[in-house]
PDB file of N, H, CA, C and O in Angstrom:
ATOM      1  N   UNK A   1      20.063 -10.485  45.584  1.00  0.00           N
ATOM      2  CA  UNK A   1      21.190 -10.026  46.358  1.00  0.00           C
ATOM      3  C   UNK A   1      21.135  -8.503  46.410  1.00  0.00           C
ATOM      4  O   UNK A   1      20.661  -8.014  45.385  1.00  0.00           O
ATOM      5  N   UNK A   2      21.576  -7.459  47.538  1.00  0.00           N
ATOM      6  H   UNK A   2      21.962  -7.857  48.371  1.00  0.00           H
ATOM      7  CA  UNK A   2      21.503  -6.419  47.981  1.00  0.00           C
ATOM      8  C   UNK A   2      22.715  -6.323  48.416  1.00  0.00           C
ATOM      9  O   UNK A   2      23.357  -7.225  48.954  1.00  0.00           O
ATOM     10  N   UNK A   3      23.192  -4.835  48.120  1.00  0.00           N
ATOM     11  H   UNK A   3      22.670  -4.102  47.683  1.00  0.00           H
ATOM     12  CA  UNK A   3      24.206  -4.399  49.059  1.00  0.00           C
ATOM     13  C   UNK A   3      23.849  -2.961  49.926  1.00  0.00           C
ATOM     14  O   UNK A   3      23.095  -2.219  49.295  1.00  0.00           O
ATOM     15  N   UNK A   4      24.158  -2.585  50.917  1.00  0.00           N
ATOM     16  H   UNK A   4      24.770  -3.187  51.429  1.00  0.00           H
ATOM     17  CA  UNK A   4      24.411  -1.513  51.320  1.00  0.00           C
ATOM     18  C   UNK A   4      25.281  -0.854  51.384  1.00  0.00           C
ATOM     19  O   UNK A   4      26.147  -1.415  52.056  1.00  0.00           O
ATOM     20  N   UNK A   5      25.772   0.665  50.845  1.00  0.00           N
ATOM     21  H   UNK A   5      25.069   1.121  50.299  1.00  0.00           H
ATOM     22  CA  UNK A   5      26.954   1.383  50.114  1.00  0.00           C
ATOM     23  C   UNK A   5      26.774   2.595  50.817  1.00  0.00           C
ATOM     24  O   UNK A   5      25.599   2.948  50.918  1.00  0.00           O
ATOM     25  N   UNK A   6      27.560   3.269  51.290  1.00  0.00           N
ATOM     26  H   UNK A   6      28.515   2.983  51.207  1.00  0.00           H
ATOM     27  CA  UNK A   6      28.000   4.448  51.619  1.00  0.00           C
ATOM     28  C   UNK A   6      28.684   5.376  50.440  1.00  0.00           C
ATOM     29  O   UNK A   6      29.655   5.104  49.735  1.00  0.00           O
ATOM     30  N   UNK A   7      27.894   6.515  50.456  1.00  0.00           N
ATOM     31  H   UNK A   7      27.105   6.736  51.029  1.00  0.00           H
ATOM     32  CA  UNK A   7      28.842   7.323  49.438  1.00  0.00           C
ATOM     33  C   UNK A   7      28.201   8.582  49.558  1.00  0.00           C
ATOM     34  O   UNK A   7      27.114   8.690  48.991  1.00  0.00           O
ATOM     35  N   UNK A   8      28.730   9.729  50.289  1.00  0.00           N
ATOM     36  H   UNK A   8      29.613   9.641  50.749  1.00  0.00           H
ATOM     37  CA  UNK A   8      28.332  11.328  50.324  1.00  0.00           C
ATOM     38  C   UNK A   8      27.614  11.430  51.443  1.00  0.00           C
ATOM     39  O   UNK A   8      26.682  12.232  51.382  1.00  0.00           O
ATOM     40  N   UNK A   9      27.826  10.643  52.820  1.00  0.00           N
ATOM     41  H   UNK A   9      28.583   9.991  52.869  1.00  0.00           H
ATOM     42  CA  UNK A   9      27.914  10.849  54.322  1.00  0.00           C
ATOM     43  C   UNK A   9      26.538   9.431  53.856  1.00  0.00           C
ATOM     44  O   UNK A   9      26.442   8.497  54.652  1.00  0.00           O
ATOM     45  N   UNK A  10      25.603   9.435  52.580  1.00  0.00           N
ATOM     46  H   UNK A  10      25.680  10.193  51.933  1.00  0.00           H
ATOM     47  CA  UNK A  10      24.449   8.692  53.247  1.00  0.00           C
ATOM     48  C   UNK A  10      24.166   7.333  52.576  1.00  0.00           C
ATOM     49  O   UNK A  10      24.660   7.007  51.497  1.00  0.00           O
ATOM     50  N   UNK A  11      23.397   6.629  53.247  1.00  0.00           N
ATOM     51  H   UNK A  11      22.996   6.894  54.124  1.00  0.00           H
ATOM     52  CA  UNK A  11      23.640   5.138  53.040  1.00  0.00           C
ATOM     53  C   UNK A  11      22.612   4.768  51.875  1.00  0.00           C
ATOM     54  O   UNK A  11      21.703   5.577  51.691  1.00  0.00           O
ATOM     55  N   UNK A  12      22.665   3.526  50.997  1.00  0.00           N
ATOM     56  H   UNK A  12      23.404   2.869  51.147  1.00  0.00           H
ATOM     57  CA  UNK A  12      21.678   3.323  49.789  1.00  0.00           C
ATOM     58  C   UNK A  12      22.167   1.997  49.993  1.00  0.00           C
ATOM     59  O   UNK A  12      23.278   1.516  50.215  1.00  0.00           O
ATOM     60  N   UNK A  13      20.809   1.469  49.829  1.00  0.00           N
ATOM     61  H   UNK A  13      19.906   1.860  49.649  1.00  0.00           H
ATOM     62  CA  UNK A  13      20.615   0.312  49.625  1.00  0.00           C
ATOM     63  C   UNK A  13      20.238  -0.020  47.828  1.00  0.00           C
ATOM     64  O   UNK A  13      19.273   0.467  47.240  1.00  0.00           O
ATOM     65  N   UNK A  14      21.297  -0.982  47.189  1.00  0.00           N
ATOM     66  H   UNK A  14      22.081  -1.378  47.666  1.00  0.00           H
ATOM     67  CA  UNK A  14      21.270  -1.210  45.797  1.00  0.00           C
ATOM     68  C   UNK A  14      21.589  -2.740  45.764  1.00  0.00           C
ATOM     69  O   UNK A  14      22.333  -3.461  46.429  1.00  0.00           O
ATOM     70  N   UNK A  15      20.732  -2.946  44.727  1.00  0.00           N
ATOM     71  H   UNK A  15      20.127  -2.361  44.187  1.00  0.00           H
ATOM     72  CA  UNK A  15      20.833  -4.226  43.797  1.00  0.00           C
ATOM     73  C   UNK A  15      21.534  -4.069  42.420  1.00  0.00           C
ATOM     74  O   UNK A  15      22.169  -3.097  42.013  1.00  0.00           O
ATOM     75  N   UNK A  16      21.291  -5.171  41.835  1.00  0.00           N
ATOM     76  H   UNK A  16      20.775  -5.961  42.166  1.00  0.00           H
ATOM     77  CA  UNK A  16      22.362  -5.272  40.434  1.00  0.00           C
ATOM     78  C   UNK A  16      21.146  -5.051  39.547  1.00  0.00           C
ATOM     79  O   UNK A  16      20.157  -5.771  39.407  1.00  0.00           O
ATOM     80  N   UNK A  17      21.375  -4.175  39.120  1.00  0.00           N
ATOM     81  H   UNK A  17      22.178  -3.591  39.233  1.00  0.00           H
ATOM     82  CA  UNK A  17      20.756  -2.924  37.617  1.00  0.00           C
ATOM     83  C   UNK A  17      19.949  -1.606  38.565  1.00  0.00           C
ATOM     84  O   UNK A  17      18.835  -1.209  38.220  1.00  0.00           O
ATOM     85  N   UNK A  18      20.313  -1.311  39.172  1.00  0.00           N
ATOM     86  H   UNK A  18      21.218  -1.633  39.451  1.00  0.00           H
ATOM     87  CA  UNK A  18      19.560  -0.549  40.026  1.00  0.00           C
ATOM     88  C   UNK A  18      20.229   0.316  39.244  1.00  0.00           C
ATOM     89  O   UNK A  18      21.061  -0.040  38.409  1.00  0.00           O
ATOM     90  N   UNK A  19      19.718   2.157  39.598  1.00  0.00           N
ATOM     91  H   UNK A  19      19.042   2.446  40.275  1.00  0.00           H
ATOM     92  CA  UNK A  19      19.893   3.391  39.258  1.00  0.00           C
ATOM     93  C   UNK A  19      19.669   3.993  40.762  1.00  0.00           C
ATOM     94  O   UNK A  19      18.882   3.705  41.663  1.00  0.00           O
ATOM     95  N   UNK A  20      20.947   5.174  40.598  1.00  0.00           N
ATOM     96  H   UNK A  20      21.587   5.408  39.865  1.00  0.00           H
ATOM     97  CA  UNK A  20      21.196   5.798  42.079  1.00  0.00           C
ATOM     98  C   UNK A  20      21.810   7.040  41.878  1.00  0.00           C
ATOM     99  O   UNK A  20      22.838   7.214  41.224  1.00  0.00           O
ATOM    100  N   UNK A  21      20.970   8.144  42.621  1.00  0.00           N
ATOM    101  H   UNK A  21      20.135   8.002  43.152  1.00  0.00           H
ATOM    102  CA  UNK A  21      21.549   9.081  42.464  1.00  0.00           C
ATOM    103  C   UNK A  21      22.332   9.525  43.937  1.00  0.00           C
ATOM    104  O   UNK A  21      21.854   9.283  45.045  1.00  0.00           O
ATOM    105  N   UNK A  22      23.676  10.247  43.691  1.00  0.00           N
ATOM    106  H   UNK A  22      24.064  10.444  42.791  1.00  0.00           H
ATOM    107  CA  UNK A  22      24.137  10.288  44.460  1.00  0.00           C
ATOM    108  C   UNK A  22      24.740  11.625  44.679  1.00  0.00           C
ATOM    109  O   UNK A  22      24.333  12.439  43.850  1.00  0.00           O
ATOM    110  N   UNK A  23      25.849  12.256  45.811  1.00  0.00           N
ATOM    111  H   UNK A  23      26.179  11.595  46.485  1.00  0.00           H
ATOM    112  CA  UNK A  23      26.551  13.553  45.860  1.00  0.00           C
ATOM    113  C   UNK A  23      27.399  13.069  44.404  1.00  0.00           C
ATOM    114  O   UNK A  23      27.546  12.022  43.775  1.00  0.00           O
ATOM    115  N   UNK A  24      27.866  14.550  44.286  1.00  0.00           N
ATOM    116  H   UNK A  24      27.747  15.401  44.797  1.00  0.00           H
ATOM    117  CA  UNK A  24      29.042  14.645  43.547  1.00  0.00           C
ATOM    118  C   UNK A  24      30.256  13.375  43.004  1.00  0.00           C
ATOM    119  O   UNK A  24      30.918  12.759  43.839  1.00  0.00           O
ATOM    120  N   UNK A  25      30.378  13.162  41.705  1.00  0.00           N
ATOM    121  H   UNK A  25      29.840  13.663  41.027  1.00  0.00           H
ATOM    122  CA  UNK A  25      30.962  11.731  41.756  1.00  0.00           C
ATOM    123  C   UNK A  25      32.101  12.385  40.561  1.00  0.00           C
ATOM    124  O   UNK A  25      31.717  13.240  39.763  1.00  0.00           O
ATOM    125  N   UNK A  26      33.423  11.904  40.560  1.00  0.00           N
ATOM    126  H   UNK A  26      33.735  11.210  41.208  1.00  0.00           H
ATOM    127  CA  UNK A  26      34.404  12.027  39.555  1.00  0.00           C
ATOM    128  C   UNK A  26      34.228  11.278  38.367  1.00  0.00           C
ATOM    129  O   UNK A  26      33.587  10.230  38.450  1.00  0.00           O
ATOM    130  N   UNK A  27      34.678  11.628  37.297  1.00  0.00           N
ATOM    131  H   UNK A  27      35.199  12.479  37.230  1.00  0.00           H
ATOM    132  CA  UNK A  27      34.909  10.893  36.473  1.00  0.00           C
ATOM    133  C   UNK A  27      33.740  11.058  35.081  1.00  0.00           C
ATOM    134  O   UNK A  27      32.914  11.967  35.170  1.00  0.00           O
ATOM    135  N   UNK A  28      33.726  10.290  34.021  1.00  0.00           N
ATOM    136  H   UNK A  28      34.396   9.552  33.949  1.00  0.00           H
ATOM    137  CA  UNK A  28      33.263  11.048  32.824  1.00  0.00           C
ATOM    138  C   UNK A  28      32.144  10.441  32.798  1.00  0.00           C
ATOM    139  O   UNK A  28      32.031   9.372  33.398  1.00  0.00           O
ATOM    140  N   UNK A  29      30.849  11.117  31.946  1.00  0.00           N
ATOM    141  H   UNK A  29      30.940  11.985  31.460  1.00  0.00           H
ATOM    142  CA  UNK A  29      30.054  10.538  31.803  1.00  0.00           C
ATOM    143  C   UNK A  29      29.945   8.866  30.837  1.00  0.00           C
ATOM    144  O   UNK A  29      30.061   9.016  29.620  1.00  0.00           O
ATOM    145  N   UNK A  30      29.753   7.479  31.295  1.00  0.00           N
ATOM    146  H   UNK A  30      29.659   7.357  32.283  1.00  0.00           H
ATOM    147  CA  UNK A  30      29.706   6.109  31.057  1.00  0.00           C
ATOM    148  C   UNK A  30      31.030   5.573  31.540  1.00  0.00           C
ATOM    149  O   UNK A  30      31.355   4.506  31.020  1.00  0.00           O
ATOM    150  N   UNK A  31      31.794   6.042  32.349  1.00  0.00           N
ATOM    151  H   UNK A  31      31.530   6.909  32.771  1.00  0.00           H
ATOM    152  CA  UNK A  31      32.578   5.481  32.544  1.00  0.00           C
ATOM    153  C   UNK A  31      32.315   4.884  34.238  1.00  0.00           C
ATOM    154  O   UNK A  31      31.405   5.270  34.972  1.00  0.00           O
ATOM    155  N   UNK A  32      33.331   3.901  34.574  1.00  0.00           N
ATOM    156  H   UNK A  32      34.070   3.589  33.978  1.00  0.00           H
ATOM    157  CA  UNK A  32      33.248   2.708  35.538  1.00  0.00           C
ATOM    158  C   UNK A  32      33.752   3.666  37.198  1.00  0.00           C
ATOM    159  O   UNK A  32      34.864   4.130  37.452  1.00  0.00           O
ATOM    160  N   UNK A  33      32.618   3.703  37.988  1.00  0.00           N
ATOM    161  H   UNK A  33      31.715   3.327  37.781  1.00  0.00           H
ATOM    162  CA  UNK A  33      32.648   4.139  39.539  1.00  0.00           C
ATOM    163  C   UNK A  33      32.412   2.678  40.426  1.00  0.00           C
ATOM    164  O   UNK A  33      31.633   1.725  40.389  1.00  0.00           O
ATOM    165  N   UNK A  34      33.802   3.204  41.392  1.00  0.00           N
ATOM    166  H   UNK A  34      34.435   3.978  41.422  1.00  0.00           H
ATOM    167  CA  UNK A  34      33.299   1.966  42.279  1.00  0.00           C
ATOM    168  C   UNK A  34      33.404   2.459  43.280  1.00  0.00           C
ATOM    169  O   UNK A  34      34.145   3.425  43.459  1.00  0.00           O
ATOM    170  N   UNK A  35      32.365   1.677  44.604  1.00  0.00           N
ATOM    171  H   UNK A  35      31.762   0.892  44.459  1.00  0.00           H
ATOM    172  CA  UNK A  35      32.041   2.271  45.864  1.00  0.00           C
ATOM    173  C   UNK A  35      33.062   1.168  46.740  1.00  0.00           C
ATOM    174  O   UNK A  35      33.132   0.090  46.151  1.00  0.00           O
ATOM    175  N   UNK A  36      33.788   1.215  47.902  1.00  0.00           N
ATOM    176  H   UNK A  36      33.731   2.091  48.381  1.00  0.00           H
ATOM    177  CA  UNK A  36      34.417   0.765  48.189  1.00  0.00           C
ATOM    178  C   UNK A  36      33.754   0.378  50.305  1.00  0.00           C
ATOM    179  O   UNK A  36      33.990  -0.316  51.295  1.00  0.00           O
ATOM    180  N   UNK A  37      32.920   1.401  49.802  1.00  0.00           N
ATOM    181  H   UNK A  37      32.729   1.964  48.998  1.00  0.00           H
ATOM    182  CA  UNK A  37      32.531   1.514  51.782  1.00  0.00           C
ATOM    183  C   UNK A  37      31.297   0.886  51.746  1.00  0.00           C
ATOM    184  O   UNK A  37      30.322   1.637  51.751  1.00  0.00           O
ATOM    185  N   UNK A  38      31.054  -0.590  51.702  1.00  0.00           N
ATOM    186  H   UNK A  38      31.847  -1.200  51.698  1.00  0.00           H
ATOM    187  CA  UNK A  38      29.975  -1.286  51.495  1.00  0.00           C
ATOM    188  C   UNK A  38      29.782  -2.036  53.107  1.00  0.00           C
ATOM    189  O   UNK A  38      30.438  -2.943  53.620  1.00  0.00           O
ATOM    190  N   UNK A  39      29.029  -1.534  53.450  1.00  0.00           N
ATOM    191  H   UNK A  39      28.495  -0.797  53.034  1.00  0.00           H
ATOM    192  CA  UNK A  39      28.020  -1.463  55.048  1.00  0.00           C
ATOM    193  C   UNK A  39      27.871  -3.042  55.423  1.00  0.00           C
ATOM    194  O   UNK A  39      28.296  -3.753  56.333  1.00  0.00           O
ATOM    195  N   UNK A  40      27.215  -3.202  54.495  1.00  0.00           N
ATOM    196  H   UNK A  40      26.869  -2.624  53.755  1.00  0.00           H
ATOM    197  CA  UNK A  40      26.265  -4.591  54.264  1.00  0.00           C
ATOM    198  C   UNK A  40      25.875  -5.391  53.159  1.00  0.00           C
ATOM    199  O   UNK A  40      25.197  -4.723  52.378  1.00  0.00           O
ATOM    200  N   UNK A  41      26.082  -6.856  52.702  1.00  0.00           N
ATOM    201  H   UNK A  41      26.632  -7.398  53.337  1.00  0.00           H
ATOM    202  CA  UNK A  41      25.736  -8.059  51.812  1.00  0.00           C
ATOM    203  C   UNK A  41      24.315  -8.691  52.261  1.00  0.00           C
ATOM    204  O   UNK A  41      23.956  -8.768  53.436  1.00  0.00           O
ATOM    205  N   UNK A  42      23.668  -9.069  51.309  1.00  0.00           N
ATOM    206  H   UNK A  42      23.959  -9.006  50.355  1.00  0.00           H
ATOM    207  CA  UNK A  42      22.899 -10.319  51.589  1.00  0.00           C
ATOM    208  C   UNK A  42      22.419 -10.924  49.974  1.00  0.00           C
ATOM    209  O   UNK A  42      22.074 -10.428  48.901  1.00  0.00           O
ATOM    210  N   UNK A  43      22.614 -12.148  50.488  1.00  0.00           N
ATOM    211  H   UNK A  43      22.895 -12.551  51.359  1.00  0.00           H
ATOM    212  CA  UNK A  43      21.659 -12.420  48.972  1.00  0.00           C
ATOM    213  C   UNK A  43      20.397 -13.716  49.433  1.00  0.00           C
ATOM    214  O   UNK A  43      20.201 -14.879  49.080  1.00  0.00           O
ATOM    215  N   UNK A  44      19.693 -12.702  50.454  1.00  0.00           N
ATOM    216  H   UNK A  44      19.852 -11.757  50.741  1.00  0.00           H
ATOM    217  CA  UNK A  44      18.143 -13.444  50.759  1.00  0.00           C
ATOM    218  C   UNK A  44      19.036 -14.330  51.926  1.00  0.00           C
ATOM    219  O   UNK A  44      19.061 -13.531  52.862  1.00  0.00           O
ATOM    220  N   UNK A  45      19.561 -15.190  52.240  1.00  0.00           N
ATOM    221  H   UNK A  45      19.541 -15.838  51.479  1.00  0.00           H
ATOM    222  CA  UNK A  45      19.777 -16.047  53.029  1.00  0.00           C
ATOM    223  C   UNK A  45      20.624 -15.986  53.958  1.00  0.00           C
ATOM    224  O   UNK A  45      20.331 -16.224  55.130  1.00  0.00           O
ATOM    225  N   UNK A  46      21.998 -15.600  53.489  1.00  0.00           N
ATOM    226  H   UNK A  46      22.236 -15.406  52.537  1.00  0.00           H
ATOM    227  CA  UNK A  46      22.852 -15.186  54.747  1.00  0.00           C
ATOM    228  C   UNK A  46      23.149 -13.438  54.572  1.00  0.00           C
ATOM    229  O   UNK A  46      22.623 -12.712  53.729  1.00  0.00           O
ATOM    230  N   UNK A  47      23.888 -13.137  55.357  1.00  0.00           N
ATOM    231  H   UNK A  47      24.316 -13.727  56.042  1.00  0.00           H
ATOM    232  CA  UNK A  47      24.186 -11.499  55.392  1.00  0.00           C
ATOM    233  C   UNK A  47      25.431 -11.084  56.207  1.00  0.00           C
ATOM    234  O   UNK A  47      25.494 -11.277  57.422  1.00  0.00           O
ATOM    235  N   UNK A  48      26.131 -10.674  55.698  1.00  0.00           N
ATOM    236  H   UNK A  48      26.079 -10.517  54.712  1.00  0.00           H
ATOM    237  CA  UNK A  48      27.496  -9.969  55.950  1.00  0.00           C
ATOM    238  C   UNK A  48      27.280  -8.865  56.471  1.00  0.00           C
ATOM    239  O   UNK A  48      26.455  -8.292  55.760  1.00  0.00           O
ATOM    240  N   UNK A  49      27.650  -8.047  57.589  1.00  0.00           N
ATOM    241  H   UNK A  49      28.320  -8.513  58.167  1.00  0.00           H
ATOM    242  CA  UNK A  49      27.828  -6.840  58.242  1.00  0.00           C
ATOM    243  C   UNK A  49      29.024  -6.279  58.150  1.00  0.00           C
ATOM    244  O   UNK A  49      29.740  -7.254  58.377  1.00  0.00           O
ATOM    245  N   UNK A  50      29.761  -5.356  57.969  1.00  0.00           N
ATOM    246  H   UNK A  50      29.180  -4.564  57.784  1.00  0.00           H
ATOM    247  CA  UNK A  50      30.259  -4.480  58.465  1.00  0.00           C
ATOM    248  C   UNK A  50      30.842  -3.979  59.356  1.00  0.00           C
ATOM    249  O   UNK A  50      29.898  -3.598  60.049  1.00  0.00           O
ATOM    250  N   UNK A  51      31.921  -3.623  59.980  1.00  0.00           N
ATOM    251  H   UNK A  51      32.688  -3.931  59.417  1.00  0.00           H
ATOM    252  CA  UNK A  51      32.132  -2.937  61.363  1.00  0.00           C
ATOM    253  C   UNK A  51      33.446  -1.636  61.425  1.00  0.00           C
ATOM    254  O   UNK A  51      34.483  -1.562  62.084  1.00  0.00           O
ATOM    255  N   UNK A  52      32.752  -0.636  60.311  1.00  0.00           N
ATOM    256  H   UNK A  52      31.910  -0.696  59.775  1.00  0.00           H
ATOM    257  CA  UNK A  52      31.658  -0.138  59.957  1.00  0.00           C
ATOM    258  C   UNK A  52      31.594  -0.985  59.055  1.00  0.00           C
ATOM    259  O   UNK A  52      30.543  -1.625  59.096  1.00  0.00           O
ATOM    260  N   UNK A  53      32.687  -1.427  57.773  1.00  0.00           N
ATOM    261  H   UNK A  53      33.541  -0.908  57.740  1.00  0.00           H
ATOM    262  CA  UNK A  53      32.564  -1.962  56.384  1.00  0.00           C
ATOM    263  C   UNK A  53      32.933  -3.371  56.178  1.00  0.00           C
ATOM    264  O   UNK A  53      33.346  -3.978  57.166  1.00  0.00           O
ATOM    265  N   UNK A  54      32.839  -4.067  54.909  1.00  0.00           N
ATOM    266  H   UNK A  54      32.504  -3.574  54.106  1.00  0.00           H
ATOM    267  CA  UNK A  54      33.550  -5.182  55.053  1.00  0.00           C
ATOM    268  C   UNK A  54      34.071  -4.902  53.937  1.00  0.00           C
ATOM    269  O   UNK A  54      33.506  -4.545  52.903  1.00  0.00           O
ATOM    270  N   UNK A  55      35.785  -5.158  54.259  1.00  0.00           N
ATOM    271  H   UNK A  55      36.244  -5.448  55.099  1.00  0.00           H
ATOM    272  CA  UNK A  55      36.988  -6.010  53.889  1.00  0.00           C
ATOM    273  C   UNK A  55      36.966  -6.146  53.000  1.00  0.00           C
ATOM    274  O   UNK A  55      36.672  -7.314  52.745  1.00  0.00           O
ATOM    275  N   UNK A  56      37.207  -5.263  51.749  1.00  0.00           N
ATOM    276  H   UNK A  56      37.446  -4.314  51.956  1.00  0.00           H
ATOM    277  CA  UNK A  56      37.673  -6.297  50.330  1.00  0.00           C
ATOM    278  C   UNK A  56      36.443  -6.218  49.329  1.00  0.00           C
ATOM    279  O   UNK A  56      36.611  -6.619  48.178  1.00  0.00           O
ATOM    280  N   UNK A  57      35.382  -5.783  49.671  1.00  0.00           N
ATOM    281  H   UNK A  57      35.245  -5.457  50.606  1.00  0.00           H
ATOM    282  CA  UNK A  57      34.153  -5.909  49.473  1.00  0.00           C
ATOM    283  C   UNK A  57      33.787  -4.036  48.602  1.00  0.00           C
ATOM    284  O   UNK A  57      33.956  -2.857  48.914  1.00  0.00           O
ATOM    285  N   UNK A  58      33.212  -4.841  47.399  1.00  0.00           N
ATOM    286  H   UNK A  58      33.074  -5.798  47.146  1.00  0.00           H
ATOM    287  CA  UNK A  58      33.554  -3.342  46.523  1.00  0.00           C
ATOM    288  C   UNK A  58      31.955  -3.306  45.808  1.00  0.00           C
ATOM    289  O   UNK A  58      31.583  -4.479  45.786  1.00  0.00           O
ATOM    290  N   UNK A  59      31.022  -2.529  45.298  1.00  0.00           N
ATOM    291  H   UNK A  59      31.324  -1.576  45.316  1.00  0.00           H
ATOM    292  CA  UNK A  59      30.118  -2.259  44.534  1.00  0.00           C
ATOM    293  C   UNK A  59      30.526  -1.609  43.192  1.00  0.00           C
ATOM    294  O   UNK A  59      31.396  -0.749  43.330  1.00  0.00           O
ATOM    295  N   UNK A  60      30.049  -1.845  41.767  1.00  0.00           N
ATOM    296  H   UNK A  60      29.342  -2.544  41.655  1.00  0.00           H
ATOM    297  CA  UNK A  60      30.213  -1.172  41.138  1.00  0.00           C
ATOM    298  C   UNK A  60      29.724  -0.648  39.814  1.00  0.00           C
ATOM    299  O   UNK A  60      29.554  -1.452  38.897  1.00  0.00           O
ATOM    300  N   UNK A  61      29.500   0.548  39.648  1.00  0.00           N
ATOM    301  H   UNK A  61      29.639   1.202  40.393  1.00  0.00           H
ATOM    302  CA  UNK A  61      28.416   0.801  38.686  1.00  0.00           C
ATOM    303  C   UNK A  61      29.193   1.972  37.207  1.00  0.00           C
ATOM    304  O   UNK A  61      30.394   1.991  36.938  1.00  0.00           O
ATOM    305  N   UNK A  62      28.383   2.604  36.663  1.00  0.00           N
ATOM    306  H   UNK A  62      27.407   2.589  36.881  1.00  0.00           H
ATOM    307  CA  UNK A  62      28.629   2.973  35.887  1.00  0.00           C
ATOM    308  C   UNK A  62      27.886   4.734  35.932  1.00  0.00           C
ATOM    309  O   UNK A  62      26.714   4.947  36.242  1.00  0.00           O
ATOM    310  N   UNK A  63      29.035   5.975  35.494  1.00  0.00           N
ATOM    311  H   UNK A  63      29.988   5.802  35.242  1.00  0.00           H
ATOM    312  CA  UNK A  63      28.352   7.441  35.688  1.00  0.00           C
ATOM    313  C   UNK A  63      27.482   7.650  34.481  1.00  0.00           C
ATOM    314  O   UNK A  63      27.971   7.833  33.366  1.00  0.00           O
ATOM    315  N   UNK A  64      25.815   7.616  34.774  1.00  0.00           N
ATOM    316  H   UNK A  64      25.418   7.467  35.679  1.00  0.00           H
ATOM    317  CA  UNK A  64      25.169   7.744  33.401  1.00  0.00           C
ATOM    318  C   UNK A  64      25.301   9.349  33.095  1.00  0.00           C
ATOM    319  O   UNK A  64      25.700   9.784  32.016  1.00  0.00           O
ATOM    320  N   UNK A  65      24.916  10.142  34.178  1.00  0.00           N
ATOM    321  H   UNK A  65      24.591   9.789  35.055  1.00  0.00           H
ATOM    322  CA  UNK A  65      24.839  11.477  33.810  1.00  0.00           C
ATOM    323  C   UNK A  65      25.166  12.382  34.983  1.00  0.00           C
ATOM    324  O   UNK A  65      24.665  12.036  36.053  1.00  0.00           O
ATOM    325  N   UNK A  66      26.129  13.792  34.982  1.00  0.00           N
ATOM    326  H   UNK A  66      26.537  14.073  34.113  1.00  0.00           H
ATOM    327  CA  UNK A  66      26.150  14.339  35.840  1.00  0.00           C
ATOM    328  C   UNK A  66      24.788  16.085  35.661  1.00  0.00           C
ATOM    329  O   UNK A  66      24.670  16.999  34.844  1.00  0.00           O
ATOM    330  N   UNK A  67      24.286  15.798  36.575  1.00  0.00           N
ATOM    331  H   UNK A  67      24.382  15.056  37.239  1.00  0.00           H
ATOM    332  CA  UNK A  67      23.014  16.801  36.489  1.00  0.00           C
ATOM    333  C   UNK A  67      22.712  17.467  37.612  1.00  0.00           C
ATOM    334  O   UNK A  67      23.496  17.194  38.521  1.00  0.00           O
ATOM    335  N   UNK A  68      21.801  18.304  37.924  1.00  0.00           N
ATOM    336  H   UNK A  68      21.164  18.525  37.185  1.00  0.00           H
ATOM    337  CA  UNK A  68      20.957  18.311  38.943  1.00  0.00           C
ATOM    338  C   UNK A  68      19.865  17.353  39.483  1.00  0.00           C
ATOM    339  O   UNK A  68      19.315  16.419  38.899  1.00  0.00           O
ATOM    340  N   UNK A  69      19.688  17.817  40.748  1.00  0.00           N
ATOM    341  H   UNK A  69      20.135  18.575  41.223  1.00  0.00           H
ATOM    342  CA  UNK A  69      19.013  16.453  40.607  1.00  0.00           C
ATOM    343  C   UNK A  69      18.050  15.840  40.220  1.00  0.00           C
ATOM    344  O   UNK A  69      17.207  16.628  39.792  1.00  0.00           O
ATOM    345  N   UNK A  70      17.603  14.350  40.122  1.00  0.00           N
ATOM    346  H   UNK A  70      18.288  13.710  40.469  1.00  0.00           H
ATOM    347  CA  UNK A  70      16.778  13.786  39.536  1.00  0.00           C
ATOM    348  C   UNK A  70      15.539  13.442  40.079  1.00  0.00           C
ATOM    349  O   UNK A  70      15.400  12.793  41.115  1.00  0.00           O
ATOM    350  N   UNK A  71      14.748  13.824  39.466  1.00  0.00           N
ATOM    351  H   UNK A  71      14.861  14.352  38.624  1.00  0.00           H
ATOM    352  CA  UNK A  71      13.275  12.938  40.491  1.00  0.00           C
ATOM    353  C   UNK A  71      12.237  12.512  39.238  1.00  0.00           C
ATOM    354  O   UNK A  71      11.182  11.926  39.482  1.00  0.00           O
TER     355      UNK A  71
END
């Protein structure tokens, strides 16, 4: 399963344990971020769109570290 998430004008495509770096995010380092502007679902078979977002439909991960950026 995949989602597509909006967060800091640009779009990321994430799965469940994925790592993502992103703009500027609130909140403390290990504590719980959730993305709320999720584009797009699929899990391999069917797929949910958006128009832009869907409804109710939330991603959510955890702030490991705030840094520069990572590569």
């Amino acid at each position: 399963m995949f989602a597509v998430i909006e967060s800091g004008g640009k779009q990321h495509k994430v799965s469940e344990g994925d790592s993502l770096q992103v703009e500027l995010l609130t909140g403390e380092e290990g504590s719980k971020v959730e993305f709320d502007k999720v584009l797009m679902i699929s899990d391999g078979k069917d797929s949910k769109v958006g128009t832009p977002y869907l409804e109710k439909a939330k991603v959510t991960g955890k702030v490991v570290r705030h840094g520069n950026q990572i590569n």
